[in-house]
C-alpha positions in Angstrom: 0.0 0.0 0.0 1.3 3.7 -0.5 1.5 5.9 1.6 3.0 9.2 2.9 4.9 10.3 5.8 5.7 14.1 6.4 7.0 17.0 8.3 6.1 20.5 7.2 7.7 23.0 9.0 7.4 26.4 7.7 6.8 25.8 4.2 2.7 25.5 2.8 0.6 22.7 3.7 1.6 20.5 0.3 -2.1 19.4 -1.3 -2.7 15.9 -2.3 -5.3 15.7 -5.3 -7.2 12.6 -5.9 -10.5 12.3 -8.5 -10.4 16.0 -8.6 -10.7 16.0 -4.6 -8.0 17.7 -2.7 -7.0 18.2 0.5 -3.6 19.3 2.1 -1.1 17.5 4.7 -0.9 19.3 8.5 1.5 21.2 9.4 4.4 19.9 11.4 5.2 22.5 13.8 7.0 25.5 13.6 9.9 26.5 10.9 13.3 24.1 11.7 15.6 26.0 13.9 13.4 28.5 15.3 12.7 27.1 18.6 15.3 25.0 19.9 14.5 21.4 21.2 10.9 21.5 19.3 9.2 18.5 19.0 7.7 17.7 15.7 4.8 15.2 15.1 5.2 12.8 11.9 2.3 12.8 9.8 1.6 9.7 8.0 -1.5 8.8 5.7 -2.3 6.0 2.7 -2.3 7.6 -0.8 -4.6 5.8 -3.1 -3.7 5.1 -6.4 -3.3 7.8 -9.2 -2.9 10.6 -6.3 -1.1 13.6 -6.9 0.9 15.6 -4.3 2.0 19.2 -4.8 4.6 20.8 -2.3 5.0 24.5 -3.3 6.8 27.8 -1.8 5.1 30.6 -0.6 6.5 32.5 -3.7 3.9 31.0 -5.4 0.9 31.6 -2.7 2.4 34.8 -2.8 2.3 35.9 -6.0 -0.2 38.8 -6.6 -2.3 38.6 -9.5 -2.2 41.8 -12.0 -5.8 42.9 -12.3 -6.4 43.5 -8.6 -3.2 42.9 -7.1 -4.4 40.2 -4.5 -2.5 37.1 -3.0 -3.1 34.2 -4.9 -3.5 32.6 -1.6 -3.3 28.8 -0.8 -7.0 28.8 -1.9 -6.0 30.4 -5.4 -2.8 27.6 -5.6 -5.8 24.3 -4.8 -8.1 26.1 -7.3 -4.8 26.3 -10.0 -3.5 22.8 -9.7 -7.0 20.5 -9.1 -8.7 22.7 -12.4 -5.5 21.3 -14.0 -5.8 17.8 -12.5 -5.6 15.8 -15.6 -2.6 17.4 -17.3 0.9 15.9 -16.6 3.8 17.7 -14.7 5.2 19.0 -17.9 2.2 20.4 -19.0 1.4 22.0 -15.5 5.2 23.3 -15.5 3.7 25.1 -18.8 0.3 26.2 -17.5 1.8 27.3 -14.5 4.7 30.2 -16.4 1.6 30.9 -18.9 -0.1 32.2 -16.4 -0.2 35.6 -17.7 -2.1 37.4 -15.2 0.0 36.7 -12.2 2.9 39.1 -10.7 5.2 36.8 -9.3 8.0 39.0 -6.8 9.8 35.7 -4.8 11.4 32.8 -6.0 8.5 29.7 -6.4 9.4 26.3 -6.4 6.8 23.3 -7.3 7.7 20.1 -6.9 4.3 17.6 -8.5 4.8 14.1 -7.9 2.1 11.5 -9.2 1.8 8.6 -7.0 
């Protein structure tokens, strides 16, 4: 069976998408190296098959979009990547620096990995 274990400390909660359903991983605890001695909790959880999980930076939560200068948002990133659910990485990677009407002003990583 597959499944996932994961700490996420400091980075946004990473989405896993399956049949056009998505829901994101917890958060660990606070950013490594902030408090000293912090316990983290391990999240674990089965993946069924043909899920997708999407870990991403907050450059890309970040990133305002050019007619009214909002946040994306972590709500604008789960609307992006499940209204894109059936195209591969590569063709996400290319949907994702099309997108015309976003002002990005931080560095964004993406990391899609179908399971």
């Amino acid at each position: 069976a597959r499944r996932i274990e994961s700490l996420v400390c400091g980075h946004p909660k990473p989405l896993v998408i399956t049949s056009g359903k998505v829901h994101t991983l917890p958060t660990s605890g606070v950013p490594l190296g902030i408090i000293p001695k912090f316990e983290y909790t391990l999240h674990e959880e089965p993946l069924a098959p043909n899920t997708r999980l999407v870990f991403y930076t907050d450059g890309l939560s970040e990133a305002c979009t050019k007619t009214n200068t909002s946040m994306l948002g972590d709500k604008g990133v789960e609307t992006f990547f499940t209204s894109h659910s059936i195209h591969n990485s590569a063709e996400l990677t290319t949907a994702l620096g099309t997108t015309s009407d976003l002002a990005i002003n931080d560095d964004i990583t993406v990391v899609v990995a179908d399971v």
